[in-house]
C-alpha positions as CSV (number, residue, x, y, z in Angstrom):
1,X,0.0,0.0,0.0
2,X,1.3,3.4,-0.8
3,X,1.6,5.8,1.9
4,X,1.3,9.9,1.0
5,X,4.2,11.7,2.6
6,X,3.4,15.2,3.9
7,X,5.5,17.9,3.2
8,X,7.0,18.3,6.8
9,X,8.7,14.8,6.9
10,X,10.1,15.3,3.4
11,X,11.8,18.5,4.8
12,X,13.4,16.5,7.7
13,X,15.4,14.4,5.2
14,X,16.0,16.7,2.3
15,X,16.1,20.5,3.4
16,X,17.1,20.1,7.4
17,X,20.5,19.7,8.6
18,X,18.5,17.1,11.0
19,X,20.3,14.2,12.5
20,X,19.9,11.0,9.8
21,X,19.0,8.7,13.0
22,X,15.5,10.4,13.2
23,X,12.6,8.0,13.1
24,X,10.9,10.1,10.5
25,X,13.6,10.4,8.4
26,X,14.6,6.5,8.7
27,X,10.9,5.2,8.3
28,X,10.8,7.9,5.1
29,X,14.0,5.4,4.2
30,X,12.3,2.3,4.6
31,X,9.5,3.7,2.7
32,X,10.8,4.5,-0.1
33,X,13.0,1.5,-0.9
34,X,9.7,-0.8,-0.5
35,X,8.5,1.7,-2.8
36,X,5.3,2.4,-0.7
37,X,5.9,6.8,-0.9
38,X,3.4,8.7,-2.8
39,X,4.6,12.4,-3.9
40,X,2.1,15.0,-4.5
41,X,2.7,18.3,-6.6
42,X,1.5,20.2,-4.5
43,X,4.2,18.5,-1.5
44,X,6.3,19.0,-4.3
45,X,5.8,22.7,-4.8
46,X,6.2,23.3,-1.1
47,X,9.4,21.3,-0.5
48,X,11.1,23.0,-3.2
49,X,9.2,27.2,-2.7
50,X,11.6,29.4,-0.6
51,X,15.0,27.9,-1.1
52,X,17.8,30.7,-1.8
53,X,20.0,29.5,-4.2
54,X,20.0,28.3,-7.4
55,X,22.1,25.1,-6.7
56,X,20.4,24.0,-4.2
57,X,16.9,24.3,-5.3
58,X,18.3,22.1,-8.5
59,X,19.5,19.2,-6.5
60,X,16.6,19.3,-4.1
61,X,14.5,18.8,-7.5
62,X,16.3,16.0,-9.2
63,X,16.0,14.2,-6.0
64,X,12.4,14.8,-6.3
65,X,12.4,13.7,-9.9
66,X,12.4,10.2,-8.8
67,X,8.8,10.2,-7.4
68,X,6.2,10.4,-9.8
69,X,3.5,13.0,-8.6
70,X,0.1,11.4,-8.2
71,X,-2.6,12.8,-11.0
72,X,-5.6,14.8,-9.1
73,X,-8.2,14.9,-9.7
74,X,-11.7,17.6,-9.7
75,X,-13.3,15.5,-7.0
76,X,-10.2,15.6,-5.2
77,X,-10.3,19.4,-4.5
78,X,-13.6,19.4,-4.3
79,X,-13.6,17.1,-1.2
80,X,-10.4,18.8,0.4
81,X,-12.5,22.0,0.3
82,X,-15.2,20.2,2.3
83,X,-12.7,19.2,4.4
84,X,-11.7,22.7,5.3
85,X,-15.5,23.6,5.7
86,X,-16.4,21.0,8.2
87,X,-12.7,21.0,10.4
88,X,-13.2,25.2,10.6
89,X,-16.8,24.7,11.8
90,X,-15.3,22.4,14.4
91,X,-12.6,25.0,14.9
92,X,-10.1,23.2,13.6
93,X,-7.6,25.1,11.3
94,X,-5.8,23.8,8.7
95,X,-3.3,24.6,5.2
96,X,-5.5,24.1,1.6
97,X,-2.4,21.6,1.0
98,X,-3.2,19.5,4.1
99,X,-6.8,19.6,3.2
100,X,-5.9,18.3,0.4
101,X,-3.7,15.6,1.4
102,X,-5.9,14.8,3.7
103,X,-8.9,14.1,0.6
104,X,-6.0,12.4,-1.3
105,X,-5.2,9.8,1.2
106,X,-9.2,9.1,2.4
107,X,-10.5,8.5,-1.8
108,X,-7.4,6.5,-2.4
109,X,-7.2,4.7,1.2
110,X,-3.9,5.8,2.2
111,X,-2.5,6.7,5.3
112,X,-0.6,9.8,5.6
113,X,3.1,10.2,6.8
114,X,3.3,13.4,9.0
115,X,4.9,14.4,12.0
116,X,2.8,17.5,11.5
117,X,0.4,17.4,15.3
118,X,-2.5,19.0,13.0
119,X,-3.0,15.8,11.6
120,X,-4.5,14.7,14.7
121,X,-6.8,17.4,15.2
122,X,-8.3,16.7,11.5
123,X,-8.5,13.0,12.6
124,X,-10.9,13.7,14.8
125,X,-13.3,15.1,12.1
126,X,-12.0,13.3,9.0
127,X,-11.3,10.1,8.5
128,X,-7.8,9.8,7.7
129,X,-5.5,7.2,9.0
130,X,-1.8,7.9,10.1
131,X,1.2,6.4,9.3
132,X,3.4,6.0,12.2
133,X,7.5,5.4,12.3
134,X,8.4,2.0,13.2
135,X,11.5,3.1,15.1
């Protein structure tokens, strides 16, 4: 089963001068070489918005160029927006992006990836499942 990966846990292994013996980042490891990660282009536009230079922002990108992104669809956005209706009448606040990831993963039963505590809040009004680090 392919598991989305969230934007945040991305970060820790490709942008972060985090240590490499993180649980995220190893689990985000083990992932990917059972080929279970699912990339999204709008992760993908996140991970690689605000970098400074030139160099970087090109490496970050061909790393990313071996994760094909997933094709959205309409009813896709469409349920992410009801999402983000239903969590801010429950007060819950949220990014369109994780919304959106969060629509992804419940029509294509996947778990999401995160280390993002939000996540837990929109559980509680959405039914997403988490994915958790083995370590």
């Amino acid at each position: 089963m392919k598991i989305i990966i969230d934007t945040c846990v991305w970060s820790l292994a490709l942008r972060r001068n985090q240590s490499l013996n993180d649980g995220y980042v190893e689990e985000l490891k083990e992932l990917i070489r059972d080929i279970r990660v699912q990339l999204i282009g709008p992760v993908r536009q996140e991970l690689l918005s605000g970098i400074k230079s030139e160099g970087q922002f090109q490496r970050l990108k061909e790393h990313l160029c071996a994760f094909e992104d997933l094709v959205l669809e309409k009813e896709d956005y469409e349920l992410a927006a009801e999402y983000y209706n239903v969590a801010r009448k429950n007060g819950i606040q949220g990014s369109n992006t994780d919304f959106l990831i969060c629509a992804i993963a419940v029509r294509r039963n996947m778990p999401v990836f995160t280390s993002d505590k939000d996540f837990e809040n929109f559980k509680t009004v959405i039914p997403i499942k988490l994915h958790r680090p083995r370590y």
